[in-house]
C-alpha positions, 0 to 999 in steps of 0.5 A: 606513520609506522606503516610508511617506515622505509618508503621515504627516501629508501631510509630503513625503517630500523634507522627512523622508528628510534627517532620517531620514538624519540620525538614520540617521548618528548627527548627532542635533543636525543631525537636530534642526535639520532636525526644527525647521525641520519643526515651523515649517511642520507646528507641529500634525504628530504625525509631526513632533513624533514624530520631534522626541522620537525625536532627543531621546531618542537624544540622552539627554534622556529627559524632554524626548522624553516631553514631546514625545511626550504633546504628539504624543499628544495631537494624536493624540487631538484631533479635527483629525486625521482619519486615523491612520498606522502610522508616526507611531504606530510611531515614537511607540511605539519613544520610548514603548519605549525610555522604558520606557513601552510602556503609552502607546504601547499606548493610542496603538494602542488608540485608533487601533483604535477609530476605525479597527477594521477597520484590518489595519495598526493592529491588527497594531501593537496586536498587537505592543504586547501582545506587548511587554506579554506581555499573553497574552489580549489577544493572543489577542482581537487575533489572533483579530479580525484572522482574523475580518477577513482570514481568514488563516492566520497570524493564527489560528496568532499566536492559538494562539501566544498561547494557548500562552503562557497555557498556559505562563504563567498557571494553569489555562491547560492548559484552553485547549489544547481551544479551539486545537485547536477552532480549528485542526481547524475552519481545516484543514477548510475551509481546510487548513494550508499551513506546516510550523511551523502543523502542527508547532505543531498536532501540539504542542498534539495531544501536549500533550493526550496525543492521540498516536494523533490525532497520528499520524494527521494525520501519516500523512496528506495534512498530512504532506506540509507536511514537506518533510524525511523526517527532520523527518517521522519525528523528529516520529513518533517523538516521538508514540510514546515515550509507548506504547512501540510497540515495532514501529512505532518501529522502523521510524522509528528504523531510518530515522533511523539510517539517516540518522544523525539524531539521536534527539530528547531531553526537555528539563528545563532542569535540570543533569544531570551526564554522569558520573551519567548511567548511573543516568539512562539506564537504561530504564523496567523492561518487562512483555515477557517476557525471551525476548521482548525478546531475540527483539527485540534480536536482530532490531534487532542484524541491523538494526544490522548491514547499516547497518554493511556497507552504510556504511564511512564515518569519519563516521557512528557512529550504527550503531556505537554502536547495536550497544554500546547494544544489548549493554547492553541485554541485560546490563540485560535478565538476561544478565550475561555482557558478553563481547559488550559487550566486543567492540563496544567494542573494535571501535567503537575499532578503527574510530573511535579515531582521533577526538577523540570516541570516549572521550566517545561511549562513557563511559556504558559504560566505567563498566559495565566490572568492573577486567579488563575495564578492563585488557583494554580498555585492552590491546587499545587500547595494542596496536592502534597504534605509539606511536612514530610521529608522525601525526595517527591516531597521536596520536589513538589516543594522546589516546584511550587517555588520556582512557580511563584518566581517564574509568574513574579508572585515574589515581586510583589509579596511585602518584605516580611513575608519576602524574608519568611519565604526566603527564611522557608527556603534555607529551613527546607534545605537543611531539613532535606540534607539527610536526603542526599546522605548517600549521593556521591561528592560530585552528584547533585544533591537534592534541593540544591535549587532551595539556596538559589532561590533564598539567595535571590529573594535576599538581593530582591530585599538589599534593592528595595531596602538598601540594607546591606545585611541582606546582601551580605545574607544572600552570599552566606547562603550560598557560601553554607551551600558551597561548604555542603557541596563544593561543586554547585556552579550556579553558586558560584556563578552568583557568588562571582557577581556578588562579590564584584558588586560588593567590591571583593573582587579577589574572593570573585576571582577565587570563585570563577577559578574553581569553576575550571572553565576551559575550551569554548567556555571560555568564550561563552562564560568567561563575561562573568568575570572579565569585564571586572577583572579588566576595571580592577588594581588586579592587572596580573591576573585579568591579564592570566584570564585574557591570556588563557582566552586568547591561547584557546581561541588561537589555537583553535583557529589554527587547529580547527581545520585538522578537525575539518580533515578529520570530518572528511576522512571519516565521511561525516560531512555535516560535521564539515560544514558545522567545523567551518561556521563554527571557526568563522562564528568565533573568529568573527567573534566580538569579545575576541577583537575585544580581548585582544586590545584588552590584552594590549592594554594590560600590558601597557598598563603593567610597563607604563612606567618604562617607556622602553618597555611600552615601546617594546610592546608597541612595536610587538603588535605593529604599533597598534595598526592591526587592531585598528584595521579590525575595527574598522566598519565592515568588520563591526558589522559582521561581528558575532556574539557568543556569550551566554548570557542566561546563566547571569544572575537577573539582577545582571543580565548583561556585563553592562546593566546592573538593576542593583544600581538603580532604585527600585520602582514600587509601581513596576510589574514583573513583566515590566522587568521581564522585559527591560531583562529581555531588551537589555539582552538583545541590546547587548551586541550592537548596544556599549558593548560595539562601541567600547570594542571599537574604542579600545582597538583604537588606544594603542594606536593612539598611544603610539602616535600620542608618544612618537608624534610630541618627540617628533616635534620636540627632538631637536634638530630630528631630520625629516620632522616635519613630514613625520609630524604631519603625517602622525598628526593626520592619523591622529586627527582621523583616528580621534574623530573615529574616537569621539564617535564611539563615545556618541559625538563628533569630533567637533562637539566632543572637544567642546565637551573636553574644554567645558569639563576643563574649566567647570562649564559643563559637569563631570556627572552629566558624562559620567557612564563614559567619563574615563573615555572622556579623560583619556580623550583629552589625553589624547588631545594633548598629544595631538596638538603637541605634534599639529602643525595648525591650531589643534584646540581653539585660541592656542597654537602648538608652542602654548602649554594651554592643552597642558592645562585642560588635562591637569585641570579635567583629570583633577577635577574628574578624580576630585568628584570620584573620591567626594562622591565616594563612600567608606568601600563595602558598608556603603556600595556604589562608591565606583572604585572599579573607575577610580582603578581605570582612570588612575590606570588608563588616562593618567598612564597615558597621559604620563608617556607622554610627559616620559616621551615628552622629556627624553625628547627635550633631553640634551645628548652629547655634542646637542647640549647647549651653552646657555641658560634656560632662557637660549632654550627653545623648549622652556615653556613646554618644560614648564608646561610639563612641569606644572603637570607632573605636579598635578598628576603628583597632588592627584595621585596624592588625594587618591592614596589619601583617600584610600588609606582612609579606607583601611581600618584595623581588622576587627573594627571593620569585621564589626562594622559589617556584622552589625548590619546581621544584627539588626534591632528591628524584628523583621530586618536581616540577621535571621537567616545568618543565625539560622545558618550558624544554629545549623551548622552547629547542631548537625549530627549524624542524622544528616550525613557523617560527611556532610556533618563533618563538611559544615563543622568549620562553618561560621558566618563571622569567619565568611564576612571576615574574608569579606574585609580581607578582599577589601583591603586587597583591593585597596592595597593593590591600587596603592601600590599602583598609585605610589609607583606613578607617584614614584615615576613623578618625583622622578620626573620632577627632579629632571626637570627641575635639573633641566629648567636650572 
């Protein structure tokens, strides 16, 4: 902007660079007394006044910039000003911008371009305001008038990008690929093409049309040469041949690519695919060659493979190695069942690369192909291949590598648990023997073996599922914990460990794991799955409500900012990058865990003031009284969701937020590929599975809240004006929303309500509705509600004026939390005792339930001049007030039987240290204890030898001192929820009091 100085307004530059300087250094009251000095001698400057509502809005007073603002833009459009600058209007349109009101800003530019049509620099202004729009045609006409003015090669291709965009973003765009084409074809005949994305762009849009033998062509020829790297020439080749299989002219690209060991380029779904099903997904489309032919071909591409092999020894480049594998499959795929040959090009590809930390995953899609011999050769050949005994860094590898074997074919599933603890036991010793190795590495680099304590800890939940003894849990954490005191930057550990601990019931130490692992930008769209889902089930409302917090700022932000990455993308000519900006915003704001946050974020905050009625009413109307969330959940929108969460850095026992193996028993007739399996469908399950149906039922609740609380003071309010009509109203939209409701959880409205009224009264069982039972609670909640304000029956065999609806939520909520706590355990010694759903139906049903009672209750409060003269009997809301006040003291004796039943749960420190740590010392030889021991004779006995710093780090290692915080994130976790039960239970006795006040 310096450059402009003195062009906006004929303001000298002298007079504007202090402000700007100002604004620069963040002294926004500075910039605004320099601002105001401007304005004394430029009073009618649309730049001065510009800039007056750029500082305003950095100073976080919104409304007065975009006073300023429409004041600057009516000078604009006054007839004194006789000459329009790119400045004055791009400083008005970052204001407009950041003011979320880019349609001002666009009309500033539209207006200019009137006056001025022939203006390059205001028509590249207007371009990027519709692009900040996503406004894809009028991009194309804007790009394309400035082509007709200029006549430069950019400007066509910005058009074709906005024509791409169209093709991508609107129906029956695909039509349009003709006229880029047309486009482009007419530019390269008279004037050619001179960059290398317009010819990548052009051969694009060529494939898109299926026009591969065009796209050859214009590769082949003199536009070939834009390419300056070989290996970008024949990826985009071979990308033009998949399609025909050209079997013959494919070889010679793919023989260079090998050659260079480039990468072969790979479709892109944007779908989860699971490695571990992916041998299914390999398999190649079935030929119309004949048998002999494709061998005859197979071989030639085997001798190919060969004397890239002979003619490059380097450690490096695998590409011809794993070729030659890949082509031995081939022939077992093509008839030949014997893979003998097969097995000799695995045991040779890990002769020579087995040493890397990447061998085992390079090969797992043909490990699975192995029959049970084959495994036990394989693993033979590699066990006797290397000295075991020796401490080096090749050594170590083939080590980790021989493990990693043995995990991928699932050899360890079916090994007995003695030798399953041996292994594991192996695993530690090995670590710890080969520290001294990693001496010398710096802080942040990983050390060696660092795979070694993955792989223990593993086995060690492997061992807690089949045996249920929680020792080895508690092991397979303080494996990690020690490898964590060596090195505090493992991500993997920590990812576990997150998990552990959420299953173990410490959630704080969970959370303190997740923090350290500093997850910012799009990870925390993909990552953040690992900690939120338990942090929105837990007493820890502050803190889930910092992690939504922090995830919906980045996603915000992004979306807001991302087209000035989309401007950026065309100003420097890099237009692939154009069209991968645009998808990616739309992948993420179509993103389901983004619709779902944001009613979580809604729902924290009502959990949080649910106590407050005023302040549930604030934040209500904050988010147009649940309405938006609604609409974005409606059919159309679910349906084109996308999912973005990555789910292979879950532990196995986890694969989704959703499924826990650990929770069920262990099968001893399954096989690991049965497991691999049921891994792979939960996975793909993922998107359309609970997940939908738990996004979709969230965005309802607030709503419902809403209607839940206005539609009972509605009816209730004495003398309200209009009543009737508001109440029918509320109450169709409750009707309509609950049914949306009950479908979500799998039943229609009709049958659901049956289920409510079975629950109720003991007809049905709570534990047959267990996975969804607070929905169910919250539900019934609802119900209540409804038939409070229903001007028909709402519930069979009552009518509006009976308290009965009072009664099947008392009696469903207590006997819902009654069977929780009577099936609950002593927390952390004995797991599954669910607290995570005590936590949400103390926070969610009862919080829900309970506005409605407040709502319920300042409705029947008697104002002023309304109150009356008579006695309880002359008052029409009695039995509603009885009602509710049989209600309140069930919520209150409920409450009272969790807070009893939580302050069981804490015991004196020690006695719960000790309660643990007798699950490390076993009697029975073979069970868990070993490896904690281990652990500790470790750390104790470190010297030198391994390391000053590494020595050092593992002094204050100590076992007992890991389960100890343990036990302190177990009563953090109780206190918590206490202190949310006594401060309903507060609002309660509260209540109870007014009514009884009311009643007499």
């Amino acid at each position: 902007m310096a450059s402009k100085f003195g062009l906006a307004g004929g303001i000298p530059e002298r007079r504007v660079r202090p402000i700007w300087d100002a604004v620069d250094s963040r002294q926004y009251k500075a910039a605004l007394k320099l601002c105001t000095g401007l304005l004394a001698k430029h009073p009618t400057s649309p730049y001065a006044l510009a800039l007056k509502a750029l500082i305003l809005e950095r100073m976080g007073k919104p409304d007065e910039a975009l006073s300023v603002s429409l004041n600057a833009k009516e000078l604009l459009y006054s007839d004194n000003i006789f000459h329009f600058d790119d400045l004055t209007l791009s400083t008005l349109q970052i204001v407009f911008q950041r003011l979320d009101r880019l349609d001002l800003a666009t009309s500033c530019y539209e207006y200019a371009c009137t006056k001025y049509p022939s203006n390059l620099e205001l028509m590249m202004g207007l371009f990027n305001c519709y692009v900040r729009e996503y406004s894809y045609v009028k991009q194309q006409q804007t790009a394309l008038k400035m082509y007709k003015t200029v006549g430069e090669e950019r400007f066509l291709l910005w058009a074709v990008c906005s024509i791409q965009l169209q093709v991508h973003f609107t129906s029956g765009g695909v039509k349009l690929l003709a006229l880029a084409e047309a486009l482009l074809k007419k530019h390269i005949n008279s004037h050619s093409l001179h960059e290398p994305e317009a010819l990548a762009f052009y051969i694009s849009i060529l494939e898109q049309q299926e026009k591969y033998d065009a796209a050859l062509e214009v590769l082949s020829g003199d536009l070939g040469s834009l390419l300056g790297r070989e290996e970008d020439k024949l990826r985009l080749q071979q990308v033009a041949m998949l399609p025909h299989q050209r079997y013959i002219r494919r070889s010679s690209s793919l023989g260079c690519l090998l050659e260079h060991d480039v990468n072969l380029p790979k479709p892109c779904t944007g779908e989860h695919t699971c490695p571990s099903c992916s041998v299914d997904l390999a398999l190649p489309n079935k030929t119309c060659l004949s048998q002999e032919l494709v061998e005859s071909r197979l071989t030639s591409a085997l001798s190919f493979v060969q004397r890239l092999q002979e003619n490059n020894l380097s450690d490096c480049v695998r590409g011809p190695h794993l070729a030659n594998i890949e082509i031995e499959r081939q022939r077992c795929l093509n008839g030949n069942p014997n893979n003998i040959k097969l097995m000799e090009a695995l045991v040779k590809y890990f002769h020579r690369f087995g040493h890397l930390s990447c061998s085992a995953s390079d090969v797992e899609i043909y490990l699975h192909m192995l029959s049970g011999n084959d495994m036990s050769e394989l693993l033979d050949e590699i066990s006797g291949s290397f000295d075991a005994s020796s401490v080096s860094v090749n050594t170590l590898g083939w080590t980790i590598t021989l493990f990693k074997i043995q995990e991928i074919l699932g050899t360890l599933f079916t090994k007995p648990t003695t030798e399953l603890q041996g292994i594991a036991k192996r695993m530690v010793d090995t670590f710890y023997k080969n520290l001294s190795l990693s001496n010398e590495l710096d802080l942040q680099e990983s050390m060696y073996g660092e795979e070694l304590l993955s792989m223990a800890s593993s086995i060690l939940v492997q061992l807690y599922w089949r045996t249920r003894n929680l020792g080895y849990l508690l092991e397979a954490i303080l494996v990690l914990e020690f490898g964590l005191t060596v090195r505090k930057y493992v991500w993997q550990y920590k990812i576990t460990l997150v998990h552990l601990y959420s299953y173990l019931g410490a959630l704080p130490l969970a959370h303190k794991w997740y923090i350290t692992l500093e997850v910012k930008n799009i990870l925390l769209e993909s990552v953040s799955h690992h900690i939120l889902p338990q942090m929105l089930n837990s007493p820890f409302l502050q803190h889930a409500a910092d992690l939504v917090k922090d995830y919906l700022k980045f996603m915000d932000d992004h979306l807001k900012e991302s087209a000035d990455l989309t401007c950026l993308a065309y100003r420097h000519r890099t237009y692939s990058k154009v069209i991968e900006f645009v998808q990616f915003r739309d992948r993420l704001q179509r993103s389901m865990q983004y619709l779902s946050v944001k009613s979580d974020s809604v729902m924290l905050h009502l959990k949080q003031k649910a106590d407050s009625l005023d302040e549930v009413e604030s934040i209500l109307e904050s988010v147009s009284h649940g309405t938006k969330l609604v609409e974005l959940s409606n059919d159309d929108s679910m349906k084109h969701l996308t999912f973005n969460e990555d789910l292979e850095a879950r532990p196995w026992w986890t694969p989704t937020s959703s499924v826990n193996f650990l929770s069920e028993p262990f099968d001893e007739g399954s096989t690991p590929s049965s497991y691999r399996a049921k891994m792979c469908k939960h996975k793909s399950n993922e998107k359309d599975g609970p997940k939908l149906k738990d996004a979709e039922r969230k965005s309802l609740v607030p709503r419902l809240v809403y209607l839940s609380m206005h539609g009972c003071t509605t009816f209730l309010r004495e003398g309200e004006s209009n009543g009737a009509s508001s109440n029918v109203n509320a109450a169709g939209e409750m009707k309509t929303l609950l049914e949306k409701y009950a479908r979500s959880i799998g039943y229609s409205f009709d049958d659901a309500l049956s289920i409510v009224l079975g629950m109720s009264s003991g007809k049905k069982s709570v534990k047959d509705f267990a996975p969804d039972i607070v929905s169910w609670m919250s539900f019934a909640a609802f119900i209540n509600a409804w038939n409070l304000c229903s001007t028909e029956p709402a519930i069979p065999g009552t009518d509006r004026s009976s308290p009965n609806s009072w009664k099947i939520v008392d009696n469903l909520f207590k006997t819902c939390i009654e069977e929780q706590l009577t099936d609950a355990s002593q927390m952390l010694t004995s797991l599954g005792n669910n607290i995570s759903l005590l936590v949400r139906m103390v926070t969610e049903p009862i919080s829900w339930h309970l506005l409605v009672i407040q709502s319920c209750m300042r409705a029947m409060t008697p104002q002023g001049k309304k109150k009356k003269k008579g006695g309880p009997l002359e008052r029409p809301n009695t039995p509603h007030l009885q009602a509710i006040q049989i209600s309140v003291n069930y919520m209150a004796n409920t409450l009272q039987s969790v807070q009893t039943w939580l302050s069981d749960q804490m015991r004196p420190e020690e006695q719960a240290l000790d309660a643990l740590l007798s699950y490390l010392q076993g009697t029975n030889a073979d069970g868990p204890g070993k490896i904690s021991c281990t652990l500790d004779e470790s750390a104790a006995a470190a010297s030198s030898e391994i390391g000053g710093r590494i020595a050092q780090s593992l002094e204050p290692w100590s076992s007992a001192g890991v389960v100890r915080r343990i036990v302190g994130a177990g009563d953090e976790t109780i206190a918590e929820l206490k202190k949310t039960c006594a401060q309903k239970l507060k609002l309660l006795k509260s209540a109870s009091a007014s009514l009884s006040s009311m009643l007499h």
